[in-house]
VOSETOR-450326 format. One record per residue (C-alpha): residue in three letters; x, z, y. Coordinates in pm, 1 decimal. Layout:
residues N
<r aa="ALA" x="X" z="Z" y="Y"/>
...
This chain:
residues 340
<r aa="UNK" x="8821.1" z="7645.0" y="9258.6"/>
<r aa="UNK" x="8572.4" z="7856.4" y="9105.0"/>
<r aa="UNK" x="8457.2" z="8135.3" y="9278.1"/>
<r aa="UNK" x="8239.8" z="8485.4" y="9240.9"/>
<r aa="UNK" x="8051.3" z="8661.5" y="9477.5"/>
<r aa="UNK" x="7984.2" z="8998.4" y="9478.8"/>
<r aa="UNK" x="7717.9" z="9136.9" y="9734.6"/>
<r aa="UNK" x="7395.1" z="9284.1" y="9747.5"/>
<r aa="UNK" x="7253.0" z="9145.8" y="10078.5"/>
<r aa="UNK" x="7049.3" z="8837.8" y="10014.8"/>
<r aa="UNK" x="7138.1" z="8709.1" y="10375.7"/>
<r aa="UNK" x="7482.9" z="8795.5" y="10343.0"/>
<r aa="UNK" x="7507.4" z="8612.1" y="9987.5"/>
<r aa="UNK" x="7271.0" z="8273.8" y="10161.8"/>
<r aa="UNK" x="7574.4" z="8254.2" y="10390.9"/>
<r aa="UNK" x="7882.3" z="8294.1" y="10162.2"/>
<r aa="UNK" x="7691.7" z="8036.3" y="9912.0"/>
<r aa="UNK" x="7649.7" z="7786.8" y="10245.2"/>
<r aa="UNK" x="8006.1" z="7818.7" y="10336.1"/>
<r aa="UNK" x="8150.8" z="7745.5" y="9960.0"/>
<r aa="UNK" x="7914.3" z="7469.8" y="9968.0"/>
<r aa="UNK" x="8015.6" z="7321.2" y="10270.9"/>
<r aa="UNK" x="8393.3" z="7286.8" y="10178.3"/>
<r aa="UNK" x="8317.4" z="7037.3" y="9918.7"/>
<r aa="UNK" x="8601.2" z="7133.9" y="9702.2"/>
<r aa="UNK" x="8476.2" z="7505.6" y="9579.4"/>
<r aa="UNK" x="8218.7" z="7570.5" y="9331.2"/>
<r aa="UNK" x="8024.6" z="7928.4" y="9279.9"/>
<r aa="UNK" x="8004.1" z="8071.1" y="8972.3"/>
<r aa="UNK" x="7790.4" z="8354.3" y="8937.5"/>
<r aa="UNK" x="7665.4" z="8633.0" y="9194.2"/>
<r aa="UNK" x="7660.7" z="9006.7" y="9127.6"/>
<r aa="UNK" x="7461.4" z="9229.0" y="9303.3"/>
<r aa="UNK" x="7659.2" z="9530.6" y="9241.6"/>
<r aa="UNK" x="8041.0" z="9634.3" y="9165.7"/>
<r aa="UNK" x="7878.6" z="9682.1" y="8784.4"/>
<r aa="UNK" x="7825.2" z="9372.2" y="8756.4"/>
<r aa="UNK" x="8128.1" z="9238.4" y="8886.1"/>
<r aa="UNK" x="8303.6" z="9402.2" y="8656.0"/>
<r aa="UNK" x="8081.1" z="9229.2" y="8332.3"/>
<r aa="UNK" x="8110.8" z="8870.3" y="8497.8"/>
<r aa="UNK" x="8467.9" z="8861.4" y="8570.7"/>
<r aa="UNK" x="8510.0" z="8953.6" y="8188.8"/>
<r aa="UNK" x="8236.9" z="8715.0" y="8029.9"/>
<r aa="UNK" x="8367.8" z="8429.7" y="8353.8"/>
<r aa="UNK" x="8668.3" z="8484.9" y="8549.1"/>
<r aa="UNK" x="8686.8" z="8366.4" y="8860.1"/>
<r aa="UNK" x="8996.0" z="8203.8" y="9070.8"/>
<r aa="UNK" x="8859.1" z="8444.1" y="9355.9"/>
<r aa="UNK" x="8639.5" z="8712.3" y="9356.6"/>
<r aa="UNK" x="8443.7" z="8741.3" y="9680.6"/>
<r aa="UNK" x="8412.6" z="9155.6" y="9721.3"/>
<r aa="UNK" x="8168.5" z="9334.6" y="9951.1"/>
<r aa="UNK" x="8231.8" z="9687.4" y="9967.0"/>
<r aa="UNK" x="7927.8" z="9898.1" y="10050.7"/>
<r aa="UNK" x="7677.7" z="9835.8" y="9712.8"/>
<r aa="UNK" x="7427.6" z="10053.9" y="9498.9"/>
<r aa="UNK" x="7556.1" z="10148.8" y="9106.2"/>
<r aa="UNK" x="7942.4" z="10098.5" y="9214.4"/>
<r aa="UNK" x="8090.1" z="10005.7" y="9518.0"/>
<r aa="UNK" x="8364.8" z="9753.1" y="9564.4"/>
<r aa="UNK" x="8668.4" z="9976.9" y="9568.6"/>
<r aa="UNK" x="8526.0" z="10107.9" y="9243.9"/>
<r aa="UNK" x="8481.8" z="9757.1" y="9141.5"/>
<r aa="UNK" x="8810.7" z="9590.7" y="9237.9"/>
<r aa="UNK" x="9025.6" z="9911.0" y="9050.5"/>
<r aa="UNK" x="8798.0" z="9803.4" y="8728.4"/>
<r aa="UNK" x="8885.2" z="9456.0" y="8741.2"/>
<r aa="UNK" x="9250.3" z="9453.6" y="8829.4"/>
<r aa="UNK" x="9257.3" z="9679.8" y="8512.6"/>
<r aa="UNK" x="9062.9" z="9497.7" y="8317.6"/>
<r aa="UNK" x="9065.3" z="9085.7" y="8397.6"/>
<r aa="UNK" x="9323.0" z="9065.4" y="8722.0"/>
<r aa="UNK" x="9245.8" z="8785.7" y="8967.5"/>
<r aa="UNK" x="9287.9" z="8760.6" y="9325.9"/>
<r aa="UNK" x="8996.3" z="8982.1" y="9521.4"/>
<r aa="UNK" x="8907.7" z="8865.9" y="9882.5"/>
<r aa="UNK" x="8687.3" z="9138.3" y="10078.6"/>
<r aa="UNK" x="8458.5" z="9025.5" y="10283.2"/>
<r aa="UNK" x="8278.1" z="9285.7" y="10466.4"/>
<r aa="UNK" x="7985.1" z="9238.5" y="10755.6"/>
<r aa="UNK" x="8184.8" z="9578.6" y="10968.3"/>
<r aa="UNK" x="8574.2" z="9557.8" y="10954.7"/>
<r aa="UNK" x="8537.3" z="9897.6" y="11183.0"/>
<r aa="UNK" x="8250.0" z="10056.4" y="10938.6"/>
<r aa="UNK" x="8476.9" z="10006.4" y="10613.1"/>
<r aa="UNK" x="8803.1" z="10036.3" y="10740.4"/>
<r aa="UNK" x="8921.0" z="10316.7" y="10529.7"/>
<r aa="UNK" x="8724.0" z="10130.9" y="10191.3"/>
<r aa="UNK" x="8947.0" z="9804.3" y="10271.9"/>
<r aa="UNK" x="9279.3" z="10017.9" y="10250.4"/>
<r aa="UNK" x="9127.5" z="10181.9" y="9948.9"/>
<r aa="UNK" x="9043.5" z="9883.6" y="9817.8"/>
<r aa="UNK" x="9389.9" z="9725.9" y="9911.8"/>
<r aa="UNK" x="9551.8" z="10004.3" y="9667.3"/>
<r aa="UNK" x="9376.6" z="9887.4" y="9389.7"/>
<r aa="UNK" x="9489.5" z="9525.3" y="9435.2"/>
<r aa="UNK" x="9258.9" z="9344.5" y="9689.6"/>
<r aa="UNK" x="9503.8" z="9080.2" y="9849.5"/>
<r aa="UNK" x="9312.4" z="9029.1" y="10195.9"/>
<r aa="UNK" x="8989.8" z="9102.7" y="10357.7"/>
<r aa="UNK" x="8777.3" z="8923.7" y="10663.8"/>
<r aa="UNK" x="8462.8" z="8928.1" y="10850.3"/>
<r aa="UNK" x="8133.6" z="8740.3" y="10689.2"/>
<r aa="UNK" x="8132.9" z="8463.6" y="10869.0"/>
<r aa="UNK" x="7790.3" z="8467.4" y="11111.4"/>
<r aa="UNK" x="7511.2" z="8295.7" y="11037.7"/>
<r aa="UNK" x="7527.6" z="8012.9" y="11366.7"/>
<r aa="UNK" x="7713.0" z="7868.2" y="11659.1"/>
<r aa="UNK" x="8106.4" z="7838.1" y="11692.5"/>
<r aa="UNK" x="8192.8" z="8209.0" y="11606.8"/>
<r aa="UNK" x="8020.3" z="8062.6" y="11240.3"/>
<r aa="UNK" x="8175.6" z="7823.4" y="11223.3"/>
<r aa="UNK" x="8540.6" z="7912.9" y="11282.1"/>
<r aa="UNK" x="8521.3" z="8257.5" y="11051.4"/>
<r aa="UNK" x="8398.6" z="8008.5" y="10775.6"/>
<r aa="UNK" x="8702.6" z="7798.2" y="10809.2"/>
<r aa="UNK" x="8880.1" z="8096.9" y="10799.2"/>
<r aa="UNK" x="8740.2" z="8189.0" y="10520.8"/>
<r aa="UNK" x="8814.8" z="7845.9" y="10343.6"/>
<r aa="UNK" x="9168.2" z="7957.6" y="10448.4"/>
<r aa="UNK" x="9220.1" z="8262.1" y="10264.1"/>
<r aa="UNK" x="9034.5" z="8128.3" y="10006.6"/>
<r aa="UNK" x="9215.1" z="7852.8" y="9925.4"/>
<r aa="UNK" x="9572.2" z="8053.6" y="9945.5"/>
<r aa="UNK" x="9462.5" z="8307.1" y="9738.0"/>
<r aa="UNK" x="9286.5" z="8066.7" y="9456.6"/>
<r aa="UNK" x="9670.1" z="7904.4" y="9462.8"/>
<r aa="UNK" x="9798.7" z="8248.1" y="9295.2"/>
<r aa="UNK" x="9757.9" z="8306.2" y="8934.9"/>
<r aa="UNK" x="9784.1" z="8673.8" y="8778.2"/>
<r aa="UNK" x="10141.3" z="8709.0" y="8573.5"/>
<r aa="UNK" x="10157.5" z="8790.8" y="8239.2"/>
<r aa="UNK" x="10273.1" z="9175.4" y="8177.6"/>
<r aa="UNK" x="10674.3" z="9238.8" y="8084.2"/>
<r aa="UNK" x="10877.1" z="9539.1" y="7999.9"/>
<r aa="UNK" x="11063.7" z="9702.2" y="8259.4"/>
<r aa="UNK" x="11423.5" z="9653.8" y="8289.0"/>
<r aa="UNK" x="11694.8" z="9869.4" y="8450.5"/>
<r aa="UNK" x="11999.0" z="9622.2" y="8538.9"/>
<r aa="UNK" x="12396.6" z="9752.5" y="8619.1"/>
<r aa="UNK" x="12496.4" z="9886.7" y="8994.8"/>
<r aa="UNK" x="12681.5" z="9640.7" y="9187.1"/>
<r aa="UNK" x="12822.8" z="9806.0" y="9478.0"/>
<r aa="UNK" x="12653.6" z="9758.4" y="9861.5"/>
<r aa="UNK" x="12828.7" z="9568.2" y="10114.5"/>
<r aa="UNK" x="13019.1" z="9790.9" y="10409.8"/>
<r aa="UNK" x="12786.4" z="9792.2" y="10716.4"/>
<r aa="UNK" x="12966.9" z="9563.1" y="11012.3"/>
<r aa="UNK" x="12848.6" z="9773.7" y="11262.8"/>
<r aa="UNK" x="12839.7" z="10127.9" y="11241.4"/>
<r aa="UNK" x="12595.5" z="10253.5" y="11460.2"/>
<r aa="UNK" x="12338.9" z="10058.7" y="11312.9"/>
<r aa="UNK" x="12082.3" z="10349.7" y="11078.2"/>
<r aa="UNK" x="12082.2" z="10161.7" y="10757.6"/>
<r aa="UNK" x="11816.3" z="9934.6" y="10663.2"/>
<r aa="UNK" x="11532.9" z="10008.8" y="10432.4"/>
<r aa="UNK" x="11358.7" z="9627.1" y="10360.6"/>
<r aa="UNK" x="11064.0" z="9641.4" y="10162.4"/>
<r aa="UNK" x="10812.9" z="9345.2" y="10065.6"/>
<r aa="UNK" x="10471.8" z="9413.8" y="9916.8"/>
<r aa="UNK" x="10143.7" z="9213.9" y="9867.5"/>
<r aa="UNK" x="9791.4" z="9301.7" y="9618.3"/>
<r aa="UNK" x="9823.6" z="9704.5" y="9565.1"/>
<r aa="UNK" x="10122.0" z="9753.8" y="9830.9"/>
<r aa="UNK" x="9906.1" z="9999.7" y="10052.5"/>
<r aa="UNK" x="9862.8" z="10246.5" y="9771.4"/>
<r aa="UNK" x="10252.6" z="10149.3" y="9685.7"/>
<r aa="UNK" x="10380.2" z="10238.2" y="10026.6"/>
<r aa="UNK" x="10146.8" z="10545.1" y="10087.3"/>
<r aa="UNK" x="10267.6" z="10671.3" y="9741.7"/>
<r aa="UNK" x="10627.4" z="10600.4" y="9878.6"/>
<r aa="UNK" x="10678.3" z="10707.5" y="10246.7"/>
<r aa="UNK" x="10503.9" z="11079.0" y="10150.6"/>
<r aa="UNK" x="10795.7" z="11130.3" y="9984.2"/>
<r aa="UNK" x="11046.5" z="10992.8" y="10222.4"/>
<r aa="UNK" x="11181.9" z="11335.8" y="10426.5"/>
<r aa="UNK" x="11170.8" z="11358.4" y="10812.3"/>
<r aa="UNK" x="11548.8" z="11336.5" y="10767.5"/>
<r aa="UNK" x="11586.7" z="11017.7" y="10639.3"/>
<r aa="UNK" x="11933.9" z="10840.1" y="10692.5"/>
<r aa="UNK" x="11781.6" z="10487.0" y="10723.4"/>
<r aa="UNK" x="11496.0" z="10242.1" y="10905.8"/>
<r aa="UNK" x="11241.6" z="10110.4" y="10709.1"/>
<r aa="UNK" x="11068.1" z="9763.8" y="10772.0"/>
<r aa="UNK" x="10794.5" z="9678.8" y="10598.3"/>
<r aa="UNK" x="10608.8" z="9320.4" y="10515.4"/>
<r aa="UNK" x="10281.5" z="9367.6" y="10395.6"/>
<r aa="UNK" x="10080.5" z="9100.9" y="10319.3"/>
<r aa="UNK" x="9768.9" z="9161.9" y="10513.1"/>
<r aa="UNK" x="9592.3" z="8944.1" y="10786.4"/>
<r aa="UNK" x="9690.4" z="9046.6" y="11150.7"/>
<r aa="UNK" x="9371.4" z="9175.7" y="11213.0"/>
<r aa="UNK" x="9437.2" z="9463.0" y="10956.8"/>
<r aa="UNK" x="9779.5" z="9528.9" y="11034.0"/>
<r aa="UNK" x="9717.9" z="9785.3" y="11302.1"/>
<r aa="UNK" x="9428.0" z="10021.9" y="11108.7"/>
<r aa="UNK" x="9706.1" z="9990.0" y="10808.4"/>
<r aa="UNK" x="10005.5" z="10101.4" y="11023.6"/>
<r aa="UNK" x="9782.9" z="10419.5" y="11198.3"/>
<r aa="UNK" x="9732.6" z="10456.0" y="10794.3"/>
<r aa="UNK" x="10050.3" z="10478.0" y="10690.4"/>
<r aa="UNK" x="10110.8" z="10690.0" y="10971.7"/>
<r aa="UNK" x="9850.3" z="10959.5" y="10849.8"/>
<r aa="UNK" x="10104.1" z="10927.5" y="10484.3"/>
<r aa="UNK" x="10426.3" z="10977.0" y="10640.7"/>
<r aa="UNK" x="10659.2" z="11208.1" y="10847.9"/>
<r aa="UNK" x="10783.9" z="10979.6" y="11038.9"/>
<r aa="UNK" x="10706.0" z="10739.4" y="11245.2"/>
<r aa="UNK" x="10495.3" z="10430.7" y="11154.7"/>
<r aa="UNK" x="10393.2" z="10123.1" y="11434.5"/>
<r aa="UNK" x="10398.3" z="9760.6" y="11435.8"/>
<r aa="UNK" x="10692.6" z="9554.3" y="11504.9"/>
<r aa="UNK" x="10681.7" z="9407.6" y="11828.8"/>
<r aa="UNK" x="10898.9" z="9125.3" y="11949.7"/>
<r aa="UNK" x="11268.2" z="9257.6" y="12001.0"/>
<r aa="UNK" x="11259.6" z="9564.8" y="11795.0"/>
<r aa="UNK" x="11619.8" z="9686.8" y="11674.2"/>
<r aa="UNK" x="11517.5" z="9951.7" y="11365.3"/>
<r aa="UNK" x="11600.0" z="10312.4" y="11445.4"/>
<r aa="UNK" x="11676.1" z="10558.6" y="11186.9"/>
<r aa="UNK" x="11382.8" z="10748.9" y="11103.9"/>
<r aa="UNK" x="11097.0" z="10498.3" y="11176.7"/>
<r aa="UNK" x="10904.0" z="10279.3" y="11026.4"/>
<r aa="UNK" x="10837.9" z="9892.6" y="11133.4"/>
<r aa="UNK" x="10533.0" z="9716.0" y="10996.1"/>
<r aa="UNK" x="10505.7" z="9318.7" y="11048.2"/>
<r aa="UNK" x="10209.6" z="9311.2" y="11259.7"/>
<r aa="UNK" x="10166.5" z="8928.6" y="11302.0"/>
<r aa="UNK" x="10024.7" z="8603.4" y="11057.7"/>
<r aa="UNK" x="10339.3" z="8455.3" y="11181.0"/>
<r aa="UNK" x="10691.1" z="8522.4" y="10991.7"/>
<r aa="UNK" x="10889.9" z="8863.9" y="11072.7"/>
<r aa="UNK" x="11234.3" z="8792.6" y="11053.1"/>
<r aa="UNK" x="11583.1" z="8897.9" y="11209.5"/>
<r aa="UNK" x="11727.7" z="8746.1" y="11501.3"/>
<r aa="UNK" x="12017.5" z="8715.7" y="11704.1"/>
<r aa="UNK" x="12178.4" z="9068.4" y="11767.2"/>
<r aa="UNK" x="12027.2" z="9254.3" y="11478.1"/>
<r aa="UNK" x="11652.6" z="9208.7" y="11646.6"/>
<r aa="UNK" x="11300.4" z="9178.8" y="11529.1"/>
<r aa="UNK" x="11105.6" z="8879.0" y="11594.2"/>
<r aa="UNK" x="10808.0" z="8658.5" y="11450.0"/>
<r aa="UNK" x="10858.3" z="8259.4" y="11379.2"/>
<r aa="UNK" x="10574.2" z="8037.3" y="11297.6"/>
<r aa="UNK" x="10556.0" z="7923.3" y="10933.1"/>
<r aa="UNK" x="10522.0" z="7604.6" y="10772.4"/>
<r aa="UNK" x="10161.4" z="7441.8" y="10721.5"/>
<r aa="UNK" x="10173.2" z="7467.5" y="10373.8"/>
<r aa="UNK" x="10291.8" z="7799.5" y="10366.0"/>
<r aa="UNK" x="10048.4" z="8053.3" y="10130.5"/>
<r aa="UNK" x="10211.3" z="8388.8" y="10264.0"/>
<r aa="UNK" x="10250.1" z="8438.5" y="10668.5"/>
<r aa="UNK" x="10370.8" z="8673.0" y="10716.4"/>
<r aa="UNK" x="10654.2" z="8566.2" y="10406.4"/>
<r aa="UNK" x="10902.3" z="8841.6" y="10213.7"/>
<r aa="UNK" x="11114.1" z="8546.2" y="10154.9"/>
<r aa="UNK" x="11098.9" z="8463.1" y="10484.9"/>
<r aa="UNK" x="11227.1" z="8841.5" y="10579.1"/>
<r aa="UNK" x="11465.5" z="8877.4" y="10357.9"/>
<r aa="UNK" x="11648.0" z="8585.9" y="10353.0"/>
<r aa="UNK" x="11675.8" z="8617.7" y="10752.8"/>
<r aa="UNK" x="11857.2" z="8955.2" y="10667.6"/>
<r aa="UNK" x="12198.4" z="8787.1" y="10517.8"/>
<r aa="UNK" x="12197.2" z="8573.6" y="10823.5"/>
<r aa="UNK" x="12144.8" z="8827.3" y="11103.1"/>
<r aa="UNK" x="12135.6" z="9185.1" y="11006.0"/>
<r aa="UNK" x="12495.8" z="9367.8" y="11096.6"/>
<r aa="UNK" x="12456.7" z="9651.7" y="10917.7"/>
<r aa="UNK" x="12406.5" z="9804.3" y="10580.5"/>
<r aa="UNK" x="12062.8" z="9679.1" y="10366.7"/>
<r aa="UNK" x="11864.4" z="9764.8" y="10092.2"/>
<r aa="UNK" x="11585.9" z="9555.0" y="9972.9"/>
<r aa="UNK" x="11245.9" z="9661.3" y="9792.9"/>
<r aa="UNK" x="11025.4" z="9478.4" y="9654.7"/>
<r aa="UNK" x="10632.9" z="9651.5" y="9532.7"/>
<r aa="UNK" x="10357.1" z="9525.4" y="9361.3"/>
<r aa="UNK" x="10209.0" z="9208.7" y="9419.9"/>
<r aa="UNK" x="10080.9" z="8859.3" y="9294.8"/>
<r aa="UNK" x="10267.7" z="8560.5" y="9259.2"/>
<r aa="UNK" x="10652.9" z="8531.3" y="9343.7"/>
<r aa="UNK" x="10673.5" z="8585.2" y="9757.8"/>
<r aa="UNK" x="11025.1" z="8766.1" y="9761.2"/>
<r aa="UNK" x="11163.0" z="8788.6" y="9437.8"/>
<r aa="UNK" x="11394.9" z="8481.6" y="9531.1"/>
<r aa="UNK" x="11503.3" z="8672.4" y="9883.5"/>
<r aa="UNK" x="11545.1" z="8993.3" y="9693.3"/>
<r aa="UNK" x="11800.0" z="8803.0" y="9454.7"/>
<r aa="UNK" x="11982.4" z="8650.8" y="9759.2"/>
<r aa="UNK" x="12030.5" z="9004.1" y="9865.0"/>
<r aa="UNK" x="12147.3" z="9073.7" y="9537.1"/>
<r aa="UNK" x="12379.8" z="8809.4" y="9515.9"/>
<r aa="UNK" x="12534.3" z="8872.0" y="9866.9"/>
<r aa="UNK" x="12603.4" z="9256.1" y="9754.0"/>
<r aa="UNK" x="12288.9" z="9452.5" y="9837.0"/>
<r aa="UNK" x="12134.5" z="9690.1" y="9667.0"/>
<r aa="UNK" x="11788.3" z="9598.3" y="9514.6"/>
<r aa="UNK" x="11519.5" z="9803.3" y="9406.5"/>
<r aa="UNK" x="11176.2" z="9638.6" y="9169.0"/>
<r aa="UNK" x="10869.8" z="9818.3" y="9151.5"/>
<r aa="UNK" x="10853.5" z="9869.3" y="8716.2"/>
<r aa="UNK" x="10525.7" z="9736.2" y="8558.4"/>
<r aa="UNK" x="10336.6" z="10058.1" y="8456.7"/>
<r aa="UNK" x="10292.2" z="10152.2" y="8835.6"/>
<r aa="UNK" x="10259.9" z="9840.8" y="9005.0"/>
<r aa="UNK" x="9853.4" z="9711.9" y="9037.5"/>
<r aa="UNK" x="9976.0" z="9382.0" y="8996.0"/>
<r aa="UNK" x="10308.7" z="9341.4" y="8785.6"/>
<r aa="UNK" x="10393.6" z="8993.2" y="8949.5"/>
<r aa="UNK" x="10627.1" z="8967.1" y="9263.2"/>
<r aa="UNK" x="10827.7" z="9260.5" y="9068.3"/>
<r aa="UNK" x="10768.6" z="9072.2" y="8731.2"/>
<r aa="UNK" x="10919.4" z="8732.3" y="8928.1"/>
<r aa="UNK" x="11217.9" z="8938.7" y="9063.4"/>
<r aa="UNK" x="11324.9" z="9063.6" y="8723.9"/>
<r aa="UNK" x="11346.1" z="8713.0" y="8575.4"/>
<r aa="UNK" x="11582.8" z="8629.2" y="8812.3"/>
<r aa="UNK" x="11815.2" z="8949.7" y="8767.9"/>
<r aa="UNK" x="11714.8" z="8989.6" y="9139.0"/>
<r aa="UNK" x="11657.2" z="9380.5" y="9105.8"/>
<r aa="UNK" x="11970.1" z="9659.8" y="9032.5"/>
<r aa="UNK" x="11687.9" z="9917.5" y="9010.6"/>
<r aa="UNK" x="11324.2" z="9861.7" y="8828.4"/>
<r aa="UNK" x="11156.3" z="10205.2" y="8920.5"/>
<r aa="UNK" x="10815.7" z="10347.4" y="8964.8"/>
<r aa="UNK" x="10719.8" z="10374.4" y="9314.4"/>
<r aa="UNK" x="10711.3" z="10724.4" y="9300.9"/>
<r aa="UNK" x="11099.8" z="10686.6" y="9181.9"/>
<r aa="UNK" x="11245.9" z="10497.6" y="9448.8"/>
<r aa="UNK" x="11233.2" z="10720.2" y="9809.2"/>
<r aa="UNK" x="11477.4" z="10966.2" y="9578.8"/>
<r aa="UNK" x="11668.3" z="10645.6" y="9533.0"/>
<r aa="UNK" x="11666.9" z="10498.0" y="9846.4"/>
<r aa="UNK" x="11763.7" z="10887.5" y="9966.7"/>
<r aa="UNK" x="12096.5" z="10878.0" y="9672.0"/>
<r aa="UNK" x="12172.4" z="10546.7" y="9821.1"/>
<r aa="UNK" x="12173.9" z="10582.5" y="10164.9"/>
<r aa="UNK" x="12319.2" z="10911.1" y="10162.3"/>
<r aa="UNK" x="12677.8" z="10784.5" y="9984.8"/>
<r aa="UNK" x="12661.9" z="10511.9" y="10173.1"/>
């Protein structure tokens, strides 16, 4: 895979190019030395990943990564020397359509050498997505939900998101009222080690609630679960939360296939499935299973998504009843639930 680096320490850049070297089936491209830069070499020679630091001279990476998923879309890794230091720039960043972010890997010893096979990792899952082509929205026909089996069971809010889904869900939970009717669970693509500065993030967005899922969780009605793991979140036995381990090969843990699909086989109650903006096709095929087993569905629509694919994917199947803006659907959900 080819891949671009964008960073304007010299030692920083010495050990990315080492790494990419080292795995013997990458190749580097170009370096910028600024988020100006970036933004000329991804149009004159775009990359299958884009390597993003985030504190730079000119423009910073945040900057950077908005400019290029508007301009030339490709997946964005940020890779950052202080997680803690440029915690709130990752989220930012996130919004804009960075799908993941990690340590620099050090310089020596075994710490080095296991954050550069991590590295590898996420490289190699994100160089395996490919940006989608743009399509029209589409607003499909209301098939009714099914009856909830269990009525004291708040009615389930399932929503999937990947590249841009931080700026999605902010955009969507402000507008979800303390009295909300339903639970929401959320899975986020985002490592593990993110997942709780994202949740206390969401939190600061919302009026209610926000935490990870922990093992056993039953969703309450008025809070807000966010898979918290780089394992699978999925339902259980007696309408529970739980993680499972994926398979090798998988490129998403945790999967919004995975999650949804685990819904028709253990969920009780009521469910309405959501699926945001993101790269690729992770849970358009478990949104049209909950389609096709009498849920109601909801796609983000193209003009407000940072990355029209895992909505785009859902479409072609007829997976979604609603294709909405984001800023649309907590009305919806709120219309939904309430008749329900």
């Amino acid at each position: 895979m080819k891949i671009g680096i964008v960073n304007d320490t010299p030692m920083m850049v010495e050990v990315l190019r080492r790494v990419i070297a080292e795995s013997g089936r990458h190749e580097l491209i170009w370096i910028a030395r600024d988020g100006e830069q970036a933004v000329q070499m991804c149009a004159w020679q775009l990359p299958d990943v884009v390597l993003m630091d985030l504190l730079m001279p000119k423009m910073d990476g945040v900057e950077a990564t908005r400019r290029i998923m508007q301009d030339t879309p490709c997946p964005i890794l940020v890779v950052t020397s202080d997680m803690d230091t440029s915690a709130a720039k990752i989220y930012e960043a996130m919004g804009y359509g960075a799908l993941d972010a990690t340590q620099t890997p050090a310089l020596i010893g075994a710490a080095g050498k296991r954050d550069a096979a991590a590295l590898i990792e996420k490289i190699d899952n994100l160089g395996r997505l490919s940006p989608d082509d743009m399509a029209a929205p589409v607003r499909r026909p209301v098939r009714p939900p099914l009856p909830a089996a269990h009525g004291d069971l708040a009615p389930l809010v399932a929503i999937g998101a990947s590249a841009g889904g931080p700026a999605a869900l902010s955009t969507l939970l402000k507008l979800v009222p303390r009295e909300f009717p339903g639970s929401i669970v959320i899975v986020q693509h985002i490592d593990a080690a993110f997942a709780p500065g994202m949740a206390q993030w969401l939190q600061q967005q919302s009026v209610l609630r926000v935490r990870l899922a922990v093992e056993g969780d039953l969703p309450r009605r008025g809070e807000v679960l966010l898979a918290g793991s780089n394992h699978h979140l999925v339902f259980k036995e007696g309408n529970r939360l739980g993680y499972i381990d994926g398979a090798p090969g998988d490129v998403y843990r945790p999967s919004v296939d995975a999650f949804f699909h685990s819904i028709l086989r253990h969920w009780e109650g009521r469910a309405t499935g959501v699926l945001l903006t993101g790269m690729g096709r992770d849970g358009a095929a478990g949104l049209k299973a909950l389609r096709d087993n009498g849920c109601h569905t909801l796609a983000q629509d193209q003009k407000s998504c940072a990355v029209y694919g895992m909505p785009k994917a859902a479409v072609a199947l007829n997976a979604a009843v609603d294709v909405l803006p984001v800023s649309a659907m907590a009305a919806r959900l709120q219309t939904l639930l309430a008749a329900a």
